[in-house]
C-alpha positions as CSV (number, residue, x, y, z in Angstrom):
1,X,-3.6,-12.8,-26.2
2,X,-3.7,-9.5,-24.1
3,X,-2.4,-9.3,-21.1
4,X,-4.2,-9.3,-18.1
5,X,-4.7,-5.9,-16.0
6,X,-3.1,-6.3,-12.6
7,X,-5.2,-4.9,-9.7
8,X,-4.2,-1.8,-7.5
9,X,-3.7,-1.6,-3.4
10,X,-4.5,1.7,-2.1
11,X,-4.3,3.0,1.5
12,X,-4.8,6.5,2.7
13,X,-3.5,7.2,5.5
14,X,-3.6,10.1,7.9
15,X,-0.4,10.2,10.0
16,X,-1.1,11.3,13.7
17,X,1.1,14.8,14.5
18,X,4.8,14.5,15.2
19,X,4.4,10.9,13.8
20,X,5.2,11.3,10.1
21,X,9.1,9.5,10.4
22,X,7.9,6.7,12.2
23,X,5.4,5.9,10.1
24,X,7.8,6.3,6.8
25,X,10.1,4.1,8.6
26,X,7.4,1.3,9.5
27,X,6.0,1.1,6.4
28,X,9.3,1.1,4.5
29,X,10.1,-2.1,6.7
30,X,6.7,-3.8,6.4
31,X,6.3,-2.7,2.2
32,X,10.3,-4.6,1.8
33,X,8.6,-7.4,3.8
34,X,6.1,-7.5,0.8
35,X,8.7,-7.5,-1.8
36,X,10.4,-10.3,-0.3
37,X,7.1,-12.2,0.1
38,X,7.4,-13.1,-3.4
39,X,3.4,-12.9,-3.4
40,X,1.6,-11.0,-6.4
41,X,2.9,-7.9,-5.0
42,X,4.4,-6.0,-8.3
43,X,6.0,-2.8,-6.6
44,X,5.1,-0.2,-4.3
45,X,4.9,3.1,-3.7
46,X,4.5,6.2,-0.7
47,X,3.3,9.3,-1.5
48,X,3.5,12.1,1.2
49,X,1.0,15.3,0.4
50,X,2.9,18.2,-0.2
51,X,0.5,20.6,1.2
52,X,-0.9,18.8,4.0
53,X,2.5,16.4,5.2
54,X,0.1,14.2,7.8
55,X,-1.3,12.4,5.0
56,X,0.2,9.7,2.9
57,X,-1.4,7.5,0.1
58,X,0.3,4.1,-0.9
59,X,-0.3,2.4,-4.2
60,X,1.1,-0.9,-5.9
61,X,0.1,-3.2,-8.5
62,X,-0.6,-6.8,-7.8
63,X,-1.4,-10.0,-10.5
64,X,-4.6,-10.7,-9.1
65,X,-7.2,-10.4,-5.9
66,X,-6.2,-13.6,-4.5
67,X,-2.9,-12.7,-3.8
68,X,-3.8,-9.9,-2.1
69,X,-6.3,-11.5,0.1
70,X,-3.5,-14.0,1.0
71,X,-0.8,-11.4,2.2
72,X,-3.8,-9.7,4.2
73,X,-4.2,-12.8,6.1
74,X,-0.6,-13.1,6.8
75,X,1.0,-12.4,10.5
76,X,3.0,-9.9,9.1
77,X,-0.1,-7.6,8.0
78,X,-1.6,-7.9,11.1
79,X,0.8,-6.5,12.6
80,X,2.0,-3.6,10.4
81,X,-2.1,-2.8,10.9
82,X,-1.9,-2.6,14.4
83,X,1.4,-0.8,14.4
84,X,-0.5,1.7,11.8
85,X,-3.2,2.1,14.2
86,X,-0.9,3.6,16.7
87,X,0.7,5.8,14.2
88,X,-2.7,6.8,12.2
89,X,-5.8,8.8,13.5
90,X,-7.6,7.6,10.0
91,X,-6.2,4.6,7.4
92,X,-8.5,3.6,3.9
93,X,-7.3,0.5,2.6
94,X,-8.6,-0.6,-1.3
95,X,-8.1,-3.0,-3.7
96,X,-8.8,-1.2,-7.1
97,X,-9.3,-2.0,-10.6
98,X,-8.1,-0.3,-13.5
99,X,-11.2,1.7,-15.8
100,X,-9.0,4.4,-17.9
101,X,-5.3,4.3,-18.8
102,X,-3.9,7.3,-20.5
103,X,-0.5,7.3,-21.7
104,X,2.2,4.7,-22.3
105,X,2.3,1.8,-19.9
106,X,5.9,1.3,-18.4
């Protein structure tokens, strides 16, 4: 039986100047709050664009939708979202599906 394809959580988020630290730091805390959840939540990760440092785009598997709609309703969330708010002039959240794969899957 295949196995199957876990969905994606995207955020982009655009980091207010001066801001960029604060917002590593609150998401690092909020995203090991995740992990520890013991939800769906499969990893996570923070990218920081190279060229233009105000922007950041996180990204993490999950075993299904349902899971993700459940941490979203959670306290927590709500409250990293408003703390983002302060942090962010502009934040894209996502759930996405897989439609390609290239490559080995790790």
């Amino acid at each position: 039986m295949a196995e199957r394809e876990p969905v994606y959580t995207t955020g982009i988020w655009l980091v207010n100047p001066g801001r960029e630290e604060e917002f590593i730091a609150a998401w690092k805390e909020f995203a090991e709050w995740t992990s520890r959840l013991g939800g769906g939540s499969l990893e996570v990760l923070l990218l920081q664009d190279a060229e233009q440092p105000q922007r950041f785009v996180s990204v993490g598997p999950w075993k299904d939708v349902p899971d993700i709609r459940a941490w979203r309703n959670t306290p927590e969330f709500g409250a990293f979202m408003q703390r983002a708010k302060e942090l962010c002039s502009d934040i894209r959240p996502a759930i996405m599906k897989p439609v390609v794969r290239i490559g080995e899957r790790s």
